[in-house]
N, C-alpha and C positions, 0 to 999 in steps of 0.2 A: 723500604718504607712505602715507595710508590706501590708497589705490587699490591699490599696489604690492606692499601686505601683503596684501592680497585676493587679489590676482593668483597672488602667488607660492604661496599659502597652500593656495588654491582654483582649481590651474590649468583644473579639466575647468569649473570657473561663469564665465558669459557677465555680465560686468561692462560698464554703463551708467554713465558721471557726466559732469556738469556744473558749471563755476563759475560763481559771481557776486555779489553784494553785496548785502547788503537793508540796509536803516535800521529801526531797531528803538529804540525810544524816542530819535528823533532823533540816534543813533549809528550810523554805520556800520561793518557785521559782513562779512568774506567768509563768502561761502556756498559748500560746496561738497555735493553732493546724489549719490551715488552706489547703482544697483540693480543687485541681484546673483540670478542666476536663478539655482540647484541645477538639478542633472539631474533631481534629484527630484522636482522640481516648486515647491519653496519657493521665495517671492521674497522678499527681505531689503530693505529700503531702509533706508540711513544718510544723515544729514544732520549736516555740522560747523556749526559755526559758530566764527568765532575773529576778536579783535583787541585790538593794546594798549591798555592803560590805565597810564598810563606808561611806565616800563620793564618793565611786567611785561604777558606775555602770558596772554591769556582764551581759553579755547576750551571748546566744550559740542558733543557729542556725542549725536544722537539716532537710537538703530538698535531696528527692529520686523520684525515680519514682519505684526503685523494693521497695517491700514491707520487704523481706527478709534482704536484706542490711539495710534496713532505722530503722528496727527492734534492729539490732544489735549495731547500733549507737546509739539508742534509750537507750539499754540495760548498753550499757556502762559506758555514762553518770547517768542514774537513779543509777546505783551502785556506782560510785562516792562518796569519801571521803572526807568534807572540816573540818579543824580548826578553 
């Protein structure tokens, strides 16, 4: 869905993504990782992540354009503790 809204949103930007799954305090998340080029030059990178717990669904959303910041949110969450 993210992709899609990008796409349609941001028809003239060159949109990059990939799925897949990481385990994150011995749970598994999909992942999905999408980069988005401006004409302008800006590059944007988002990163989902999403999965039940229960019947209820989890998702966390991580979009940057520094790399350094986007890294550290990244960092956070992947060290992340659930019960």
């Amino acid at each position: 869905m993210l992709y899609q809204t990008l796409e349609t949103q941001i028809p003239q930007a060159k949109l990059d993504s990939i799925s897949s799954t990481q385990k994150i305090s011995g749970l598994e998340f999909q992942r999905f990782d999408v980069v988005v080029d401006f004409p302008n030059g800006i590059k944007m990178k988002t990163t989902g992540f999403s999965r039940l717990f229960g019947k209820k669904e989890f998702t966390l959303n991580i979009t940057a354009v520094n790399d350094k910041i986007r890294q550290q949110m990244l960092d956070a969450f992947l060290n992340s503790k659930f019960n």
